[in-house]
C-alpha positions in Angstrom: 98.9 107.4 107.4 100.4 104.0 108.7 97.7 102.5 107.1 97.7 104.1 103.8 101.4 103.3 103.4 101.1 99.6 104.0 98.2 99.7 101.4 100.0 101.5 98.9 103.0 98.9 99.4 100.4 96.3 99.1 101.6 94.6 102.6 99.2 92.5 103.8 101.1 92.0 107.4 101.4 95.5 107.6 97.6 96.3 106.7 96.0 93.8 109.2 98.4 95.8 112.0 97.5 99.0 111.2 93.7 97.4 110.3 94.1 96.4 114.5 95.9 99.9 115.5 92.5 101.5 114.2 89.8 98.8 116.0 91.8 100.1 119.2 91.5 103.5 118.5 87.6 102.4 117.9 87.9 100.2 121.5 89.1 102.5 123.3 86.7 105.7 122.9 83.8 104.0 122.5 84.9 102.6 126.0 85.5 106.2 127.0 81.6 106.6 125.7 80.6 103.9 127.7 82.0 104.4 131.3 80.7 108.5 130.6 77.2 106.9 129.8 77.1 108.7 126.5 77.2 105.8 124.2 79.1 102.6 124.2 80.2 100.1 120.8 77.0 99.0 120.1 75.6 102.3 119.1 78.5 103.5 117.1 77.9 99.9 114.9 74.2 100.8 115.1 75.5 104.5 114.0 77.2 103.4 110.9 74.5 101.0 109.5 71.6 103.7 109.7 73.6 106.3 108.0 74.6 103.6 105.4 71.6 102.5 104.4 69.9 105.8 104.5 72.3 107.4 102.0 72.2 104.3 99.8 68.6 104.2 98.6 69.8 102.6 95.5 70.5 99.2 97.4 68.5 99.2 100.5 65.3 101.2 99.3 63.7 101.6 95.8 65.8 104.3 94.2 66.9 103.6 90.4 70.3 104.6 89.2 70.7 105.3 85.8 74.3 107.2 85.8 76.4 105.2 87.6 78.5 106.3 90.8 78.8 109.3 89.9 74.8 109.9 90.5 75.3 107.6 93.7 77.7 110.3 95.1 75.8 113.1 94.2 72.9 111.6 96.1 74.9 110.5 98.8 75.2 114.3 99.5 71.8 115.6 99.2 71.0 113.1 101.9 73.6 114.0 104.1 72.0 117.3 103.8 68.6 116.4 104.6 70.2 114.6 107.9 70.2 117.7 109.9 67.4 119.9 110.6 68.6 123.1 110.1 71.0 124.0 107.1 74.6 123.3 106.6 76.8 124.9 103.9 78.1 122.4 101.8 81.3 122.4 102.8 81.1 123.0 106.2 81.2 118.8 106.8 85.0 119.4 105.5 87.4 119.1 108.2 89.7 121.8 108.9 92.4 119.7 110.1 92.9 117.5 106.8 96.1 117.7 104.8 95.8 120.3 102.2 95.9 117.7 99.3 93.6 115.3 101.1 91.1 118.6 102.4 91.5 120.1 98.0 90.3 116.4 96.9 87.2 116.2 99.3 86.3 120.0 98.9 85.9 118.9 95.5 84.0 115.8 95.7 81.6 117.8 97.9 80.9 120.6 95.7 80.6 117.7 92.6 77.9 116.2 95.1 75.6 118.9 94.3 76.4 119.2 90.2 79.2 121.9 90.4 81.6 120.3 88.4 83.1 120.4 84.8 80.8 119.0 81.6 83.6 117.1 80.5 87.3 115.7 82.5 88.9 116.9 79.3 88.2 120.7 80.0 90.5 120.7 82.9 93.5 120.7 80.9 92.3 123.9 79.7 92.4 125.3 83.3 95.5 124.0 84.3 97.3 125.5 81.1 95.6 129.0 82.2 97.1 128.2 85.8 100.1 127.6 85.0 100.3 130.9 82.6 99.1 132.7 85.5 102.1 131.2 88.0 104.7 131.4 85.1 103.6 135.4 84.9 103.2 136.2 88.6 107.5 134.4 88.7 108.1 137.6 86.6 106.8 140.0 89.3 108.6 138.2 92.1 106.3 138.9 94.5 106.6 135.8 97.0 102.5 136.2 98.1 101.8 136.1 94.3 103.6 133.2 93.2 102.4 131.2 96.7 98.8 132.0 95.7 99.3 130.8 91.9 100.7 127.9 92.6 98.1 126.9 94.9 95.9 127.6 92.3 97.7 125.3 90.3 98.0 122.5 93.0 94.4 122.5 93.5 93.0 122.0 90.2 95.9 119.3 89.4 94.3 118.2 92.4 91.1 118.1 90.7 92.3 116.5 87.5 93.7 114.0 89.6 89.9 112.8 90.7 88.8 113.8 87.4 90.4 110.6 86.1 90.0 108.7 88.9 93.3 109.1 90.3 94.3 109.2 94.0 96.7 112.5 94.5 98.4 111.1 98.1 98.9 108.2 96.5 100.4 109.1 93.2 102.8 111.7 95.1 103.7 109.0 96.9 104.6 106.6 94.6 106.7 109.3 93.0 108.3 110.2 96.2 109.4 106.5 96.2 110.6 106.1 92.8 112.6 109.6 93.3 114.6 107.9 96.5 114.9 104.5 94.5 117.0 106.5 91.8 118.6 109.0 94.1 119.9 105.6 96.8 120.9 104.4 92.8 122.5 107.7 92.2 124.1 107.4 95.9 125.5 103.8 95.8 127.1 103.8 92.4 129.2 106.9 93.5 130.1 105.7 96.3 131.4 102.3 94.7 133.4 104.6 92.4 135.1 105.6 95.5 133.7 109.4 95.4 131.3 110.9 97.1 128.3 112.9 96.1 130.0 116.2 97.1 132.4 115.6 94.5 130.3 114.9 91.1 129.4 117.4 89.0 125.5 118.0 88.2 126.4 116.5 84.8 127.7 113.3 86.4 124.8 112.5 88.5 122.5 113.4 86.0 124.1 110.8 83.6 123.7 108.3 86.3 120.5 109.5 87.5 119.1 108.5 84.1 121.0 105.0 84.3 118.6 104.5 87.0 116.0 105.1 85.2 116.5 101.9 83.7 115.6 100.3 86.9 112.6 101.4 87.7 110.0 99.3 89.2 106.5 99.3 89.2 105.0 100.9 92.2 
C-alpha cells in the first residue's frame, strides 16, 4: 500500500524506498528458502521467467495476436490453467485475503480471461442503473441485510465498469479521498481564520465555502 501511494503521488523518492522495502521482503524469504534447503533467489528469478514466457506465447513463441490485450489476457489464463495437472476452478487462484475492491476487480478480470464478460463496456450502465433501482427499493424496506447486499451489488459492478474503461478503482477512490481532505482542510482553515470554529457554522455556511474550494482544486 506504501508503494501504491507513492505511485499514485508520482514520488519518485518515495517509490525507489518502497521499490527497496519489497526487494527485502523478496531477500529475506528467499533467504529463509535457502537456509531450509527448499529453494534459494536463484530459483524464484528462474521461477518468474519460465512462467513469463510460457504465458506469453505471443512474444517468446509463435502465437499471433489479432485482438490486442485483451486476447493476450484471455490467453494468459487458459495457460495458467493448463499449468497444473489436475483442474482448478477459475477463481480459485483469487486470494481470499485481498481487499474487497482490489479481490471484485481481479474476480473480474479472471472470469473475462475465459470470455465471460459483457459484448460491449456500454451495457454496463444498464446494470448499474438496475443496481441502483434495486438498492434505492430495498432503502424502502429498511431491512439493514437487504440494503448491505444491494449495495454491494452496486459496488461490484461500479467496480467492473471501472476496468471496463480502463480505470483503476483503488486509485480513483483515492484520488477522491484526497481531493475530499483538500477541500474539507480548505473548509477547516478559512473558518478558523474567521475566528469560528467548525462546531459553530451552519451546514449552509460550510457548504458555501466548501464550493469556494472547489475552485482550488488540483489535479491529482
Amino acid at each position: 500500500y506504501e508503494l501504491a501511494d507513492a505511485i499514485i503521488m508520482d514520488d519518485s523518492d518515495s517509490i525507489k524506498k518502497e521499490l527497496g522495502d519489497i526487494m527485502l521482503h523478496v531477500a529475506f524469504y528467499a533467504k529463509i528458502g535457502s537456509e531450509s534447503g527448499k529453494f534459494d533467489i536463484g530459483d524464484v528469478l528462474e521461477g518468474i521467467n519460465s512462467k513469463l514466457i510460457y504465458r506469453h506465447p505471443h512474444v517468446f513463441g509463435d502465437v499471433n495476436v489479432t485482438r490486442g490485450a485483451r486476447e493476450v489476457e484471455e490467453n494468459w489464463e487458459r495457460l495458467k490453467m493448463t499449468e497444473h495437472s489436475e483442474y482448478k476452478p477459475v477463481l480459485s487462484g483469487v486470494p481470499s485475503s485481498l481487499p474487497a475492491t482490489v479481490k471484485a476487480n481481479r474476480i473480474q478480470e479472471k472470469v473475462r480471461g475465459v470470455g465471460f464478460d459483457w459484448n460491449t463496456r456500454e451495457e454496463i450502465w444498464d446494470k448499474v442503473t438496475e443496481e441502483l433501482g434495486e438498492l434505492k427499493q430495498e432503502v424502502t424496506s429498511g431491512k439493514k441485510v437487504d440494503i448491505e447486499a444491494e449495495l454491494g451489488d452496486l459496488f461490484f459492478t461500479l467496480i467492473n465498469a471501472a476496468r471496463l474503461y480502463e480505470i483503476d478503482p483503488e486509485a480513483a477512490l483515492e484520488k477522491t479521498n484526497r481531493k475530499f481532505i483538500s477541500r474539507f482542510n480548505y473548509l477547516e482553515q478559512k473558518t478558523l481564520a474567521q475566528g469560528l470554529s467548525l462546531h459553530e457554522m451552519t451546514l449552509d455556511e460550510m457548504n458555501e465555502i466548501w464550493e469556494e474550494a472547489k475552485q482550488f482544486d488540483r489535479p491529482l
